[in-house]
C-alpha positions as CSV (number, residue, x, y, z in Angstrom):
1,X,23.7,-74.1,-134.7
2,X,26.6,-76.1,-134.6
3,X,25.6,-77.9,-131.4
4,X,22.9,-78.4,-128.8
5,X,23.0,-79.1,-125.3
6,X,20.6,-80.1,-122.6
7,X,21.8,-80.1,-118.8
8,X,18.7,-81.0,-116.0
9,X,20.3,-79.2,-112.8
10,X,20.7,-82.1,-110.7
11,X,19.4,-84.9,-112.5
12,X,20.1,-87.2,-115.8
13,X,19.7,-84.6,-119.3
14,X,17.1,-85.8,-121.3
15,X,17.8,-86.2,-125.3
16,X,15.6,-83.8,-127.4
17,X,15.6,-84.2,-131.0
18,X,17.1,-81.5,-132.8
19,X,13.8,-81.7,-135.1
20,X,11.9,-80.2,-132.9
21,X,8.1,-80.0,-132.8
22,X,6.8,-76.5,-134.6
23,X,4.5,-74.9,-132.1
24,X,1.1,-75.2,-133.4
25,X,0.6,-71.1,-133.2
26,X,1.4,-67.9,-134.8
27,X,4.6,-66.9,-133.2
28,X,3.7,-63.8,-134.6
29,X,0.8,-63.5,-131.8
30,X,2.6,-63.4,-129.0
31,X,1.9,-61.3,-126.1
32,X,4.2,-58.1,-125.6
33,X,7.2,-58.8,-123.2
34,X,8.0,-55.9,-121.2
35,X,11.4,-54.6,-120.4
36,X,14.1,-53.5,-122.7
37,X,16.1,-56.3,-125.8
38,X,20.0,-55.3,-124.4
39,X,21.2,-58.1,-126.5
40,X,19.9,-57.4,-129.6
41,X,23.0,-55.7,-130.6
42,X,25.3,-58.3,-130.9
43,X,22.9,-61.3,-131.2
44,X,22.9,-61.1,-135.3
45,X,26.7,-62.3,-135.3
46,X,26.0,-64.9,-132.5
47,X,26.3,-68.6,-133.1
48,X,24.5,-70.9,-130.3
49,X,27.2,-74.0,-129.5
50,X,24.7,-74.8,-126.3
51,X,21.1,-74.3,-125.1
52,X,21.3,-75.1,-121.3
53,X,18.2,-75.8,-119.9
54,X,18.3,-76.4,-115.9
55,X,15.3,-77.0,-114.0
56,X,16.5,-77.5,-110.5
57,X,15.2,-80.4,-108.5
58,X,14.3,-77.7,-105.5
59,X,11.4,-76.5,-107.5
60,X,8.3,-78.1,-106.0
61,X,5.6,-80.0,-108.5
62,X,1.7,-80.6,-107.6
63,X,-0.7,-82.6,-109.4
64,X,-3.5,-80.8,-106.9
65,X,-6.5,-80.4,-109.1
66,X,-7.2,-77.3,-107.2
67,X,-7.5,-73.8,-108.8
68,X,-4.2,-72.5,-108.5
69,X,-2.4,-75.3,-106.8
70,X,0.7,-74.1,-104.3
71,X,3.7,-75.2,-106.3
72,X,6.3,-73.8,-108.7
73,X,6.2,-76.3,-111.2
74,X,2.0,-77.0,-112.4
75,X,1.9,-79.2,-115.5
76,X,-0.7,-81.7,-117.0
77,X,-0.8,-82.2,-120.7
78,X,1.7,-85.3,-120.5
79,X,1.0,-88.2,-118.7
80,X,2.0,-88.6,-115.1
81,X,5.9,-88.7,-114.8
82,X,9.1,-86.6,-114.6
83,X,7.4,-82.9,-114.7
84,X,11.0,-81.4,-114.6
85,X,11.9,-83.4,-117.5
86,X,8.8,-82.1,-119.2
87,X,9.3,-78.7,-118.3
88,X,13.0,-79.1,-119.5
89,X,12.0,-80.4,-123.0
90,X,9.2,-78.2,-123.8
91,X,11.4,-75.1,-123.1
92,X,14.5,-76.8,-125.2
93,X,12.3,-77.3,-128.1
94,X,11.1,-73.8,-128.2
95,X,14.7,-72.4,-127.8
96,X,15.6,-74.5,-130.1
97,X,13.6,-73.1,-133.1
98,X,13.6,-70.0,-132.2
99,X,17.3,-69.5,-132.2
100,X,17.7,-71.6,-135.8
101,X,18.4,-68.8,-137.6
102,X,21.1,-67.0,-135.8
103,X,24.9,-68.4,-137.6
104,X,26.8,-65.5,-136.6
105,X,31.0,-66.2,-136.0
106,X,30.7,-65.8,-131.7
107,X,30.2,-69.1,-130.7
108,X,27.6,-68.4,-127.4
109,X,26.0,-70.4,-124.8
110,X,22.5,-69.6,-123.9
111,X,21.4,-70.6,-120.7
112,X,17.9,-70.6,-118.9
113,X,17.3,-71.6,-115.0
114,X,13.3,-72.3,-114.2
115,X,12.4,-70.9,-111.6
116,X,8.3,-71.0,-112.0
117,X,6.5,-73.0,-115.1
118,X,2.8,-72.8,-113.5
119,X,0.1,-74.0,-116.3
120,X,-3.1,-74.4,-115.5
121,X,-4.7,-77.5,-113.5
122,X,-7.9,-79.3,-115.1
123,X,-10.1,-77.5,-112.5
124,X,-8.8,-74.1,-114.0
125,X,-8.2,-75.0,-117.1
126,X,-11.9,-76.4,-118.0
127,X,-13.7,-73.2,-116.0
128,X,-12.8,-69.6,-114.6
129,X,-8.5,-69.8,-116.7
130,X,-6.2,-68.5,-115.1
131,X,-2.4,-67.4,-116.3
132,X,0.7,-69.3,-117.5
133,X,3.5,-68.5,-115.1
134,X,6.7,-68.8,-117.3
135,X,9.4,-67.8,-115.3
136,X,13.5,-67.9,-115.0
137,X,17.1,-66.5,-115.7
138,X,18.7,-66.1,-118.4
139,X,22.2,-65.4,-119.3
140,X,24.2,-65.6,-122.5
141,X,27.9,-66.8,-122.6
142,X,30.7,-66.7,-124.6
143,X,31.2,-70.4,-125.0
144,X,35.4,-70.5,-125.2
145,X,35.5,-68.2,-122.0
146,X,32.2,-68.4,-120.2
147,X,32.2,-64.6,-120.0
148,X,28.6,-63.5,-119.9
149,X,27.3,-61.3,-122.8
150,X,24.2,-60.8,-121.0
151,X,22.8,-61.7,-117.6
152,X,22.2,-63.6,-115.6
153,X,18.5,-61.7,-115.4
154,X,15.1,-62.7,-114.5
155,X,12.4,-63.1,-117.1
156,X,9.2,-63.1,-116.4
157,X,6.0,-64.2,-119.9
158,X,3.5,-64.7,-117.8
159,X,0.2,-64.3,-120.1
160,X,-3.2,-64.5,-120.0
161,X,-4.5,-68.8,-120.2
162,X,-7.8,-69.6,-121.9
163,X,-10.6,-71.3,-119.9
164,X,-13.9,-72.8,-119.8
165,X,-15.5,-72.9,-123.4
166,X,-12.4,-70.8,-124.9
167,X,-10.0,-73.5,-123.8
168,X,-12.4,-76.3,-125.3
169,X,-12.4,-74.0,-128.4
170,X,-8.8,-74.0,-128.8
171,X,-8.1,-77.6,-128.7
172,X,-10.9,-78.5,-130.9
173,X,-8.1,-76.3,-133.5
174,X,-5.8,-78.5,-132.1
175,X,-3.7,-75.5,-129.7
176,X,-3.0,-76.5,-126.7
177,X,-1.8,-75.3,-123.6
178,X,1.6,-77.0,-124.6
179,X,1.6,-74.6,-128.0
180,X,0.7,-71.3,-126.2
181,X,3.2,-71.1,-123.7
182,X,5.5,-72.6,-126.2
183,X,4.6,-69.8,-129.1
184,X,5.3,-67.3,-126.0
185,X,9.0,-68.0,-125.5
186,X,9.7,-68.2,-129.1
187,X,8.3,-65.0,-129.6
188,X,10.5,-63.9,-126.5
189,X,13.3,-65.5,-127.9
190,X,13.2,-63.9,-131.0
191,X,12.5,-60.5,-129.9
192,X,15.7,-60.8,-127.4
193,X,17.8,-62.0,-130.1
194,X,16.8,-59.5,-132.8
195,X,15.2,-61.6,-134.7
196,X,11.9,-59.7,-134.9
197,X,11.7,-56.1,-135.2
198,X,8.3,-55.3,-135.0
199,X,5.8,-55.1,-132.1
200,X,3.4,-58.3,-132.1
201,X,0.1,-57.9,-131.4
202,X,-1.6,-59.6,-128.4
203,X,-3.1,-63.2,-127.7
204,X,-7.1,-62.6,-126.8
């Protein structure tokens, strides 16, 4: 990647080091993400200029600790602050290293719009679970024209979140809620960009 970019839709971008974090699971675990991989043809001589990450001030945040609270964006592993900005990063560093590898000759612009990032609140998270709601669209562009190469379409990774004495298990190891939603779009991202041919097996 010659260069990356962060836009917040309707507020300041926030700087992400391009040494991003390696999610602290298997990528290779991921859970299967239905629907077809139309760009896999022409991804392998893609070269990603931009990863445009907007999370649009519209979508509504609660800090409820209720079960499931009533919001689109639901998140709790960093302190009390911006959650769009923390939605924006963690889905930029993920992009981010999933997409190193592509250094094809068409210079592209991938871009994602949020349109649900629902994690689990401490009540859930520390008894019954629940799901992570990953949710937005994504389009591909050619980044001298803006011609789209694919998209705009919705995506929806919603898997299966751990709870109760599972969750308490899994950050004893050190994985987080943070690392599974994270190891989920990389292993999206790869499989949408042909970077993985075979079928990963499911996250218990």
């Amino acid at each position: 990647m010659k260069r990356i970019a962060l836009a917040l839709l309707g507020l300041a971008a926030l700087g992400v080091s391009a040494c991003s974090t390696v999610p602290n699971v298997d990528v290779t675990q991921n859970i299967t993400i239905p629907g077809s991989l139309p760009t896999q043809a022409f991804a392998a001589d893609w070269n990603v200029q931009e990863i445009d990450i907007r999370v649009p001030v519209e979508l509504e945040v609660s800090e409820a600790n209720t079960l499931k609270p009533g919001a689109d964006i639901v998140w709790r592993e960093d302190p009390i602050g911006n959650r769009h900005e923390q939605v924006q990063a963690i889905m930029f560093e993920a992009m981010e290293f999933a997409l190193r590898p592509l250094d094809g000759t068409t210079p592209v612009i991938v871009e994602i719009e949020m349109t649900r990032f629902h994690a689990l609140s401490e009540r859930a998270r520390y008894t019954i679970g629940g799901e992570h709601e990953v949710e937005f669209l994504f389009t591909v562009r050619h980044a001298e024209t803006g011609q789209p190469l694919t998209g705009p379409r919705p995506i929806d990774l919603t898997f299966r979140a751990l709870g109760g004495s599972r969750a308490i298990a899994s950050e004893r190891q050190g994985i987080f809620q943070r690392d599974r939603i994270q190891s989920q779009v990389i292993g999206w991202a790869r499989r949408e960009f042909g970077l993985v041919v075979d079928t990963p097996s499911g996250v218990s």
